[in-house]
C-alpha positions in Angstrom: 65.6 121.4 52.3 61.9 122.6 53.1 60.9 119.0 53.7 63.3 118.6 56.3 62.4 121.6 58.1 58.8 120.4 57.9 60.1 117.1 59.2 62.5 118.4 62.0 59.6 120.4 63.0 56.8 118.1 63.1 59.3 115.9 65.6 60.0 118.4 67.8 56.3 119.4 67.6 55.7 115.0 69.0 58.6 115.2 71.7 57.0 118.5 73.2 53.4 116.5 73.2 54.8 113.2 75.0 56.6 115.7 77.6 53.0 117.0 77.8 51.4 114.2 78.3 53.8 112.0 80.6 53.9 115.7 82.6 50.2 115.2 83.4 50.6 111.7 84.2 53.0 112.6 86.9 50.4 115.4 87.8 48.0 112.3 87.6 49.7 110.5 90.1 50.8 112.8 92.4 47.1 114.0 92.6 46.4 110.2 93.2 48.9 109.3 95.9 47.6 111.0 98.9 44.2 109.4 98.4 45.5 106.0 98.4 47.6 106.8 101.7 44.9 108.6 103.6 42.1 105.2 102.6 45.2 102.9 104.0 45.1 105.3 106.8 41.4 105.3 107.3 41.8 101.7 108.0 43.1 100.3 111.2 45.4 97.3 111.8 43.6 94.1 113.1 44.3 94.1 117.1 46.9 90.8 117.8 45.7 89.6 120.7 47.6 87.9 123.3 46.2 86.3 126.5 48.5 87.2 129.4 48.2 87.6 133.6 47.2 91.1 134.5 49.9 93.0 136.3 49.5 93.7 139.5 50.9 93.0 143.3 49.2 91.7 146.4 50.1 92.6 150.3 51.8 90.0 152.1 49.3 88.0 153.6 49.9 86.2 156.8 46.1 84.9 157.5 45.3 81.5 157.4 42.7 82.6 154.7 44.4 84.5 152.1 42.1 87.0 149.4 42.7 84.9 146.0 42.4 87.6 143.0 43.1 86.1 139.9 42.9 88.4 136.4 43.8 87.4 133.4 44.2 90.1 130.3 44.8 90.5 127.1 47.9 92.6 125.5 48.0 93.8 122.1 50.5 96.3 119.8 48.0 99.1 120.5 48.8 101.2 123.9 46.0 103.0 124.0 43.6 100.0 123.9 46.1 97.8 127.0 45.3 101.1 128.4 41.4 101.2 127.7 41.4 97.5 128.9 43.3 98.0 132.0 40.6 100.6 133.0 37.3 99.1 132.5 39.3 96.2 134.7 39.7 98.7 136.7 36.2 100.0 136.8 34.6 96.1 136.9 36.5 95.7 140.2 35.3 98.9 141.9 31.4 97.4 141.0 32.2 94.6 142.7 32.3 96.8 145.8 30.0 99.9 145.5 32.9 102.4 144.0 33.1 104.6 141.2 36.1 106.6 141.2 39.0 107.3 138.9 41.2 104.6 139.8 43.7 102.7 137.9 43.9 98.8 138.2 46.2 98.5 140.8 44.3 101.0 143.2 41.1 99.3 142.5 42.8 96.0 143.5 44.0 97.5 147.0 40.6 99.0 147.5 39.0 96.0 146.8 41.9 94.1 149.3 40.9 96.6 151.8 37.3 95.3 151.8 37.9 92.1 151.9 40.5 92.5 155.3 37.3 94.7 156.5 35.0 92.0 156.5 37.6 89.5 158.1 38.0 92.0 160.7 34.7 91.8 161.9 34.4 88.1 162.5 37.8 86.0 162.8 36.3 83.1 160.5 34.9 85.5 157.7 36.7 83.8 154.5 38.6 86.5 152.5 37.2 87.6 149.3 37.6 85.7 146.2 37.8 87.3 142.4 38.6 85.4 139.2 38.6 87.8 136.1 38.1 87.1 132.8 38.9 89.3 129.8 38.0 89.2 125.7 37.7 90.5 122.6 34.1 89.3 121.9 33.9 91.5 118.2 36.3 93.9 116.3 35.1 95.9 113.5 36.9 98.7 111.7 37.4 100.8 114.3 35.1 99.2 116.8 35.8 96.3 119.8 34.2 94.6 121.7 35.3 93.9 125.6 33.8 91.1 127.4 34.9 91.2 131.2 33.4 87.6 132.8 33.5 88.1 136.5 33.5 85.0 139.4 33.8 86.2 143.1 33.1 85.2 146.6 32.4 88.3 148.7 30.3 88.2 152.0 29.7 84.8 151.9 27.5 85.2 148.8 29.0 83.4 145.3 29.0 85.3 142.0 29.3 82.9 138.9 29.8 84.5 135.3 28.5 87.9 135.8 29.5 89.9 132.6 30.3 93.2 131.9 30.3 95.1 128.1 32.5 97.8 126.8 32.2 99.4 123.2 35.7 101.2 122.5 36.2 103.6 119.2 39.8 103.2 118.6 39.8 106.1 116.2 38.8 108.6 118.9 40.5 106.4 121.5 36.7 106.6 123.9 34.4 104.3 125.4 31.4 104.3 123.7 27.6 105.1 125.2 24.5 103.9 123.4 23.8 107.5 123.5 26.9 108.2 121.4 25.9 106.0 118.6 21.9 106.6 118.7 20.1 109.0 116.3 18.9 111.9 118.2 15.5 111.6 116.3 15.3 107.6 116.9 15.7 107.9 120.6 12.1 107.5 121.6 11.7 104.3 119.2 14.8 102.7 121.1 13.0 103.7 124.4 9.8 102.0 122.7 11.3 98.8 121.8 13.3 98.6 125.2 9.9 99.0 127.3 8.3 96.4 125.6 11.0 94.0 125.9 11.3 95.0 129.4 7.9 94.0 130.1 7.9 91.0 129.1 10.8 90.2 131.0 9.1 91.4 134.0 5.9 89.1 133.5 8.0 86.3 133.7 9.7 87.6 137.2 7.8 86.2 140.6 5.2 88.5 141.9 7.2 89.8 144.8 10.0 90.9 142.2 6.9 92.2 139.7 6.1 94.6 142.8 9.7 95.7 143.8 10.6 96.7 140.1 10.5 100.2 138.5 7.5 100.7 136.2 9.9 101.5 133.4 14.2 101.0 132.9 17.0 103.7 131.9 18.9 102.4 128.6 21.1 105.2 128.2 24.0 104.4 130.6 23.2 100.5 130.5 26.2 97.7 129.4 25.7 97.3 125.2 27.2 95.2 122.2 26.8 94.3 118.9 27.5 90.6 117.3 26.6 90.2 113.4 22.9 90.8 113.4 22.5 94.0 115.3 23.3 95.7 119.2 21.9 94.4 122.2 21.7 96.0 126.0 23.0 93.6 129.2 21.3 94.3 132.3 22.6 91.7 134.8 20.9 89.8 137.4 19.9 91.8 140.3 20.5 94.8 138.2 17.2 95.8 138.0 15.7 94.7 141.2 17.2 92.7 143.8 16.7 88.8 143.1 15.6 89.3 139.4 17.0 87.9 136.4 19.4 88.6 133.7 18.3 90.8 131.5 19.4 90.7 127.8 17.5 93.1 124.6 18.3 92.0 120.9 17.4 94.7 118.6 17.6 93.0 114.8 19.8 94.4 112.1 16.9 96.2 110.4 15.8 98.0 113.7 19.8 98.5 114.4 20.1 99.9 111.1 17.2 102.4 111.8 18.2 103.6 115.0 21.8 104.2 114.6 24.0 106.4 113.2 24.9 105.5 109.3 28.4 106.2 109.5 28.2 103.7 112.7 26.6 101.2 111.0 28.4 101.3 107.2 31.7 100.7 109.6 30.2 98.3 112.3 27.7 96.0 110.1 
């Protein structure tokens, strides 16, 4: 009779240590679960991209020479970034014509109309303006893209062939991004360093009359940048600078991108 007390104990002695134990592996997994949702969290779906004509309308034109605007886009299943895209459209076309206001894409459209009928105005056979747009993805990394805008236009008389035009968008903070967002306060002067030098040797290569004209030294913070798989670069394009000079383009390599930039940046965008 002892023995089976002993033994009935000893059992129910085991079947409160497996409650124990499968209790703390609930605890386990419970504790576990929220970490796994917020790292799936942390990382954002891959952007679909779809090529598609921008939306937009045109007055009715009854000229012999009609303004031809063609843009094409690029639609994707986030609506913050048709949004972001739609808006440094938006701000491309208001550089074609010396305006920097707050415009969405169909107002910069009917400004940009509005110049053209301007300059047909003044002469009976001006040609109407001409501009072909061009829109891609050129990089996506984690949170970071790339926006390409390629520009082709016919304004004045004067012919524009592939200008470009560089946006860096955070899609966590839903932004566009500056160099100066992204740059280590304390690395600032050696991005100014490298950016002179490069500059300079740009400029020796410029004719003499352009050598004259040119600032002694160039502004980087507010300049068109990117980054492709070895490091980020800065765009300045032709005429940018100075009137009648070259395309400028500055390739940092990853090392000095790596030293410049923020880490978190750089774990996430190399």
């Amino acid at each position: 009779m002892q023995n089976q007390k002993i033994i009935m104990l000893i059992l129910c002695l085991s079947s409160l240590s497996l409650v124990a134990c499968d209790s703390k592996k609930e605890d386990q997994t419970a504790t576990s679960e929220p970490s796994v949702v917020e790292a799936k969290a942390d990382i954002l779906p891959y952007l679909h991209l779809q090529s598609a004509q921008a939306e937009y309308a045109l007055p009715f034109c009854e000229k012999k020479n009609c303004i031809e605007i063609d843009i094409q886009t690029l639609k994707t299943q986030d609506p913050w970034m048709n949004q972001w895209i739609a808006t440094n459209q938006s701000i491309v076309i208001q550089r074609q014509i010396d305006l920097k206001q707050n415009m969405t894409l169909q107002q910069a459209i009917d400004a940009y109309v509005k110049k053209s009928d301007a300059w047909q105005d003044d002469f009976s056979k001006n040609k109407a303006y001409e501009l072909h747009m061009q829109t891609r993805m050129a990089s996506q990394r984690n949170q970071y893209v790339l926006l390409q805008v390629s520009v082709h236009s016919l304004q004045a008389e004067v012919s524009v062939k592939e200008r470009q035009y560089f946006f860096v968008g955070d899609r966590k903070l839903k932004k566009t991004l500056s160099l100066l967002d992204v740059i280590q306060v304390n690395q600032q002067n050696q991005l100014n360093t490298w950016v002179q030098e490069k500059y300079q040797a740009w400029l020796e290569t410029q004719t003499q009359d352009i050598q004259s004209a040119a600032p002694k030294k160039i502004f980087w913070g507010q300049s068109d940048w990117f980054f492709d798989g070895e490091g980020i670069g800065l765009h300045y394009r032709a005429s940018e600078i100075v009137k009648d000079g070259a395309q400028l383009d500055i390739y940092l390599t990853k090392q000095q991108t790596q030293q410049i930039l923020k880490p978190e940046i750089f774990q996430q965008m190399f």
